[in-house]
N, C-alpha and C positions, 0 to 999 in steps of 0.2 A: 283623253281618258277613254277607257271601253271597258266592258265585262264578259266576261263570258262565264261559264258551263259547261264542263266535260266528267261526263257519268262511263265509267268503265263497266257496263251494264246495260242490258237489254230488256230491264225489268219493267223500262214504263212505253207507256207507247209516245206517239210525237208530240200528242197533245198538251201532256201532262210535260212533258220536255218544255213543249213550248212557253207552256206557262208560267213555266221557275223560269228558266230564259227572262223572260220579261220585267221580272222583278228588278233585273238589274239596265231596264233600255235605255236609263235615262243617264245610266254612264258613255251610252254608243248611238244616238238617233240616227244617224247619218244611214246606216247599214246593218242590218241583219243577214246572217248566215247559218241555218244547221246543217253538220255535214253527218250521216248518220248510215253510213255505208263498211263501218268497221266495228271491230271491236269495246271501242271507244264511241260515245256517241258526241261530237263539238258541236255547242253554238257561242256564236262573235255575233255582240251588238259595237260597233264600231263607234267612235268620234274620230271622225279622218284629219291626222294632224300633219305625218308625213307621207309624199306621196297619194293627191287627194283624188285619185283614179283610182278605179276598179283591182286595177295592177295591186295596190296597196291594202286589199281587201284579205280577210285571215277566213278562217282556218289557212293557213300554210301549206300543202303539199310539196315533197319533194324526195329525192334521195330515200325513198319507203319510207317517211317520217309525217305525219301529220301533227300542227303545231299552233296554239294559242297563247298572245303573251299582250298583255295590256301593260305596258311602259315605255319606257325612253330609253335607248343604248345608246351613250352619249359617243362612246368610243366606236362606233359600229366603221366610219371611215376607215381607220385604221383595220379594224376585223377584216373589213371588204376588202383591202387590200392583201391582207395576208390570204384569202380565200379564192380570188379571184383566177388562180389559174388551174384549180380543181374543180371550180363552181361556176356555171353560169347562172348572173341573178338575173329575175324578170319584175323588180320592182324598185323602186327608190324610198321602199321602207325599210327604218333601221330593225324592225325587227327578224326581219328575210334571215339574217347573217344567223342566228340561231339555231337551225334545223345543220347547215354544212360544217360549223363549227362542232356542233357535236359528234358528227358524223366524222369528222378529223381526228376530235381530241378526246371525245367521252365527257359523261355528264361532267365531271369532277372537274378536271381542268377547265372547260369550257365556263362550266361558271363564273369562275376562278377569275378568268379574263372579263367578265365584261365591267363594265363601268355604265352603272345607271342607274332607271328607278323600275324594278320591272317582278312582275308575275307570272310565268310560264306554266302551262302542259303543255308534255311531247308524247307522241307514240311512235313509239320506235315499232313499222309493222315484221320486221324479221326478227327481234325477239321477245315481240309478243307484250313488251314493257313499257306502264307508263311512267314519266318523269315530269317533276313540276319542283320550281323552284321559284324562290324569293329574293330580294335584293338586303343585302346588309342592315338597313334600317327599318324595312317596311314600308317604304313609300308608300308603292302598290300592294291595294289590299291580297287578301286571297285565303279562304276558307275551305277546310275540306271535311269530309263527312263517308260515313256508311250506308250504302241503298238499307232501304229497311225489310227487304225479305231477304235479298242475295250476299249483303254485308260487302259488296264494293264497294270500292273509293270511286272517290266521286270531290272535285276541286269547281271552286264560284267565285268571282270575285268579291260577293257579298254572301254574309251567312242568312239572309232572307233566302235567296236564291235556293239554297239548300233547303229548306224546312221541310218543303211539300215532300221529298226524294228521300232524306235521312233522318232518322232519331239524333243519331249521336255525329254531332258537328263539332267542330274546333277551330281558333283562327292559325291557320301556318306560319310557325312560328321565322320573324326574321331570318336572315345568314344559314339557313337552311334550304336541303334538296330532298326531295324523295326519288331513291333508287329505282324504283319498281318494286321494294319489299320493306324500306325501312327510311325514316330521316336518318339525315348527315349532316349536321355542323359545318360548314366549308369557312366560318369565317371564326374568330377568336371572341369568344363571348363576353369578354369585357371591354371591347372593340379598344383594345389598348395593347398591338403587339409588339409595341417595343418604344420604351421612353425617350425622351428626348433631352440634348444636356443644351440645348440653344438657351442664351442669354436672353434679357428681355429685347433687346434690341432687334438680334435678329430673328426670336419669335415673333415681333410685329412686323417686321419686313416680308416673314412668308405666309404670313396670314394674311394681309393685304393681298400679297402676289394671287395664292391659291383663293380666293375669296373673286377677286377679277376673274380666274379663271373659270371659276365655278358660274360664276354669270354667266360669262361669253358663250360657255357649252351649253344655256338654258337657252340660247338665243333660237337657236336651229328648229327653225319652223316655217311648214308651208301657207299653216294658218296664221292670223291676223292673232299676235301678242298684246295682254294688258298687265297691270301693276298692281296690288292691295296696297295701299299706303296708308299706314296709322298715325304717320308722324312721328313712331318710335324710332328707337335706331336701328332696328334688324331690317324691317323694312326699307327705311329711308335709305338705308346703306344701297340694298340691291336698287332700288328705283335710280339713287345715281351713279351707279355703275354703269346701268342698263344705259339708261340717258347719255354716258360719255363715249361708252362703246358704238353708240350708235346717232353722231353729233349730225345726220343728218334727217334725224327723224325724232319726229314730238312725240315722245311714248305715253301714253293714256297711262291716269292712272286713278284711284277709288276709293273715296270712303265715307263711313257711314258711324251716325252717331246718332244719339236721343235727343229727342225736341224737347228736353232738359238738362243743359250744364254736360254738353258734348265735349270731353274736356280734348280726344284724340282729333276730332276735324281743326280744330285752332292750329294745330302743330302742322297736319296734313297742308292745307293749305298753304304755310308757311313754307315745307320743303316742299310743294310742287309750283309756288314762287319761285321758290329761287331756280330750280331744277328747268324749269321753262316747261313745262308738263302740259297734256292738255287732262286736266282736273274735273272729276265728278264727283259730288256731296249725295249723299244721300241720306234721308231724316227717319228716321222711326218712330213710334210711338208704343206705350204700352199695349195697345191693341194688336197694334203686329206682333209686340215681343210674344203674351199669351196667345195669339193667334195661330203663331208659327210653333208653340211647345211640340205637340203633338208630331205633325211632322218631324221637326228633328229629331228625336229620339225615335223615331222610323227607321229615320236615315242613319243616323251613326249608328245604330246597334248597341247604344252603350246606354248607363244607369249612371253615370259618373256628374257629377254634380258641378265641378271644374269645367268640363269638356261638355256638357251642354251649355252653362251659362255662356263660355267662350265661343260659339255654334253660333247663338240664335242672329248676334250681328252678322256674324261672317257668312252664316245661309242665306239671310236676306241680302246681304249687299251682294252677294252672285247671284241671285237671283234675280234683281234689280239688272245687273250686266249681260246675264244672258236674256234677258227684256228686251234692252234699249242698246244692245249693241250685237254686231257680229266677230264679236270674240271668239275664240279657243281654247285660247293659252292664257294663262294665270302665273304670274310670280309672286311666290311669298315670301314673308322673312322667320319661315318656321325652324325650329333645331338649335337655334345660337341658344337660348338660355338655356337649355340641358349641357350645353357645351360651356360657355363661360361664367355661367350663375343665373339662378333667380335673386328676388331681392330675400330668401330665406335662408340662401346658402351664405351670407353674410355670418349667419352665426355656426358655422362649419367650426369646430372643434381643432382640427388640425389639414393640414393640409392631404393628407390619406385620408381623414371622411371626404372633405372636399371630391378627391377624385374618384371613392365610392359613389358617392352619391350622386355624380358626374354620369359614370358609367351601368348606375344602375336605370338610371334618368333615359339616357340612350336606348338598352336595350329593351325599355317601358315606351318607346317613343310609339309605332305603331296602336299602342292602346288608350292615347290620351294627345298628343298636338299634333302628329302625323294621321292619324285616325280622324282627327277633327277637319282640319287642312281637306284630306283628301274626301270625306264625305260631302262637304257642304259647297267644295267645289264640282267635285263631279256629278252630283245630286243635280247640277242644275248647267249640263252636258256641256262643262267646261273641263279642262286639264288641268291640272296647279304641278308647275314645279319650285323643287326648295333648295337652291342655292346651298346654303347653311348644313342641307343633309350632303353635300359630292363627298364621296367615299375618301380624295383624296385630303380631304381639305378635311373634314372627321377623324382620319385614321391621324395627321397632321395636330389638329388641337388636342385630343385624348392624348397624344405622347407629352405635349407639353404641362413642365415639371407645374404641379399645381400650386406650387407656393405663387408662381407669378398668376394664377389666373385666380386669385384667393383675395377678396376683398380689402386690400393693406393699404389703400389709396382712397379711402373715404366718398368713391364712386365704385358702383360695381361693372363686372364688364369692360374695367379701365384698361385690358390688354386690346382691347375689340377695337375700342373708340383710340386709344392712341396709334395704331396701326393706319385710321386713316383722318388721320390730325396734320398732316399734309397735304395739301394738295388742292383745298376748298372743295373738298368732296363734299361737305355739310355745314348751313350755318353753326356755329361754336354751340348755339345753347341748344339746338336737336343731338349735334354731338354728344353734350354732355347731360343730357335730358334725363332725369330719375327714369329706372322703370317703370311704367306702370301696366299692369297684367289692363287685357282688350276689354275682358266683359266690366272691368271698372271701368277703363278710359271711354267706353264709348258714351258713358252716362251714371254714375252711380244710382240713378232711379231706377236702372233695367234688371240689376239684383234686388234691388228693394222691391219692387214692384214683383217679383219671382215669390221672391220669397213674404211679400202678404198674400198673395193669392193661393199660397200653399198652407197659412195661416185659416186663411178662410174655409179650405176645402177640408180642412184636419182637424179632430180635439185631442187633446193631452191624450186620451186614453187609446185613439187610434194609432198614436205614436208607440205608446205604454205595448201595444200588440204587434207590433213588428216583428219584434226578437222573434214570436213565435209564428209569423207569417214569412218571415223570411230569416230565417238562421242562419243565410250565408251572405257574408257581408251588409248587416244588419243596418235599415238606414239608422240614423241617430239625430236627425231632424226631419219637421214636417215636409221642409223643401229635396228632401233627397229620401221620403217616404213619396212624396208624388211625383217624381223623377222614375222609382222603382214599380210605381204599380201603373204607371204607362209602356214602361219597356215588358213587363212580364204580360203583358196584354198584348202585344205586338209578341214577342219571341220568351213565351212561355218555359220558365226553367232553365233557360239558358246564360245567365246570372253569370257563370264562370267564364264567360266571355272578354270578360273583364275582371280583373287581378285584384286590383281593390280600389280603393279611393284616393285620388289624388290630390294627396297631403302634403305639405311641409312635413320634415324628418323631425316626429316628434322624442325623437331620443336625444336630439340635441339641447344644451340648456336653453331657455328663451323661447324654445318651442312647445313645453311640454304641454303646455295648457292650452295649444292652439284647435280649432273646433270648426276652423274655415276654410278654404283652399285660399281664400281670395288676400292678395296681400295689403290689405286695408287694416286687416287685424294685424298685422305684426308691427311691435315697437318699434322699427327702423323704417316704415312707412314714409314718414317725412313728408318730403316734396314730389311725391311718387303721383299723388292725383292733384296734381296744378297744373 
């Protein structure tokens, strides 16, 4: 993971440069760089993951191009190859391949081709243009903004980053480029460009396939690899993939739960049993959970009540690992239930909401479990990558007909789990394990405890004045009123940052009345927190 800051403006001087720079260090300790000799002014705080020499070190020169890009190009060997006898490269970073490849093909194609998780600015110095773009789903963050006297653009990997430099910020939106004068769509906004007539059979054959694939390409690192394991199945999944693909090596893996009725370390444990793992617990207590509040919603940038509660374990247990280990790399098992269901989409209407709210879920993923994932890991100068989000393996389950990924088989996700129902890739009952969403599983005290302590800080009438303190996107409880007046303290009016609150689809029957993100409250709950 890294950040950087590139202001197309000579409005501030270095200092002030320096100092939004910083905001984002603790995505890049390893290395800092301003290069501020052009048009454009770049700084790169690095986290060296490929290529862990100087050689690997960004701003980029080359070809009249200077270039900033915090992600992962999984394909870049291939690129390299196709490049290589117009290009000489001087690094064994996949992001080098970016600067020649445009220089070939131009932004559009260029984008077109890569495969990964990635955020770029380039400056093209022969005409005068800069270009930045996004990866499909938003892995990689990336915010951009107007200087505040000159009205240049100006791109960050974090919208703190900007605050001091711009008024008027935004986050870049996925599947998106900027030309030098306008965004560009490059990818199909319902990430659904063409459906699929495959059987159930052999929809679980290439999901299995592409799902191993999608691992094997997270594997590619100079730095030292760890695992998040919750004991769910999204996790579990990649941890024993990871595990088979690599039968010569005990791969670490993590988790962390309340020193009350931890209900996700019981499972953890039991798949890094079987998995042969080398296994770390980690405990929390409601001191940490209130402790840690403030912080996170620093870090995420968001007001969202889902994706904080979901946060507070997942910040501390990396933060815990970049403590007591020398890690990098993080795998998670983020993206599969926007892909194959929550336990809400059980009550989907038809199989076309289903795949609405499938793909509306996707192109939200940057503001809500891609945005959570990547803050709380790189917040604490590790990498997270997400299996579950590979373009190809996304663009693959979106085409598949939704009747088969549509709850008809009294477990959800039953397309997921029977794809690797072969093979003893997981004990039977993690296989066949109920959902249960993280900020429940790691403890159900850690929301209750949230939400008395929001109790305490608020009265009915401070609630009663919201509407009028905040008119856009109004909280509608105490715990998502003190969720709102810590982020508005940290990044004042910037509230449209975030889309809305993430809900279950209350248009559907059985939802209508629902008032919680957490799936504790829906009547199909069940076996979900055992």
């Amino acid at each position: 993971m890294c950040g950087f800051l590139a202001v197309a403006s000579k409005e501030f001087d270095l200092k002030t440069f320096d100092q939004a720079l910083a905001k984002n260090e603790d995505r890049g300790p390893d290395m800092t760089r301003v290069f501020d000799e052009l048009d454009v002014t770049f700084g790169f705080n690095r986290l060296a993951i490929m290529d862990l020499s100087d050689s690997g070190m960004q701003p980029f020169e080359s070809l009249d191009c200077t270039l900033v890009c915090n992600g992962e190009i999984y394909n870049y060997p291939e690129l390299k190859k196709n490049l290589e006898t117009d290009y000489q490269f001087t690094s064994g970073s996949d992001c080098e391949v970016l600067i020649p490849l445009y220089r070939k093909y131009g932004i559009d194609t260029m984008i077109k081709m890569l495969d990964g998780e990635f955020a770029f600015v380039l400056y093209d110095h022969k005409s005068k243009k800069v270009y930045a773009g996004r990866d499909i789903i938003g892995i990689r963050p990336m915010f951009y903004g107007y200087t505040k006297k000159e009205g240049k653009i100006a791109f960050a990997s974090t919208g703190k980053t900007l605050l001091d430099l711009c008024d008027e910020i935004h986050p870049f939106v996925p599947g998106h480029y900027y030309d030098g004068e306008k965004f560009v769509a490059y990818h199909e906004s319902d990430l659904t460009p063409k459906m699929s007539t495959d059987d159930f059979k052999t929809a679980t054959s290439k999901i299995h396939d592409l799902l191993i694939s999608a691992v094997d390409q997270r594997l590619a690192s100079d730095a030292p690899v760890g695992y998040l394991l919750s004991g769910g199945l999204d996790s579990s999944l990649v941890c024993s993939i990871a595990a088979r693909l690599q039968p010569n090596t005990k791969i670490r893996t993590f988790a962390i739960g309340m020193d009350q009725n931890p209900i996700d370390l019981k499972y953890a444990r039991e798949v890094a049993d079987y998995l042969g793992t080398d296994h770390t617990e980690f405990i929390m207590t409601r001191e940490d959970v209130l402790g840690a509040l403030r912080e996170v919603i620093y870090t995420l940038e968001s007001w969202d009540i889902t994706t904080i509660r979901a946060s507070i374990g997942m910040y501390i247990l990396c933060k815990k690992i970049h403590e007591t280990t020398d890690l990098k790399v993080i795998l998670t098992g983020e993206c599969s239930d926007e892909l194959f269901g929550y336990k809400y989409t059980d009550f989907a209407p038809s199989a076309e909401e289903f795949q609405k709210e499938a793909a509306k879920r996707m192109r939200e993923l940057y503001m809500y479990d891609v945005l959570r994932a990547d803050r709380c890991i790189s917040a604490n100068s590790l990498e997270g990558r997400v299996p579950f989000a590979d373009r190809e393996f996304v663009d693959y389950v979106m085409s598949v007909d939704p009747e088969l990924k549509m709850n008809h088989y009294h477990k959800g996700k039953f397309l997921l789990r029977k794809a690797f129902e072969e093979g003893e890739w997981l004990p039977k009952d993690i296989l066949m394990r109920e959902k249960a969403a993280f900020s429940d599983a790691v403890g159900h005290s850690m929301v209750d405890d949230l939400k008395e302590y929001a109790e305490s800080k608020y009265s009915d009438a401070d609630l009663e004045k919201a509407k009028d303190k905040y008119p856009y996107k109004t909280p509608f409880t105490k715990e998502s009123l003190l969720y709102r007046d810590i982020f508005e303290e940290f990044f004042p009016g910037k509230a449209e940052w975030i889309k809305d609150y993430w809900m279950p689809n209350k248009t559907w029957a059985g939802l209508d009345n629902v008032n919680d993100p957490s799936a504790r409250v829906l009547s199909n709950y069940g076996d979900s927190g055992k």
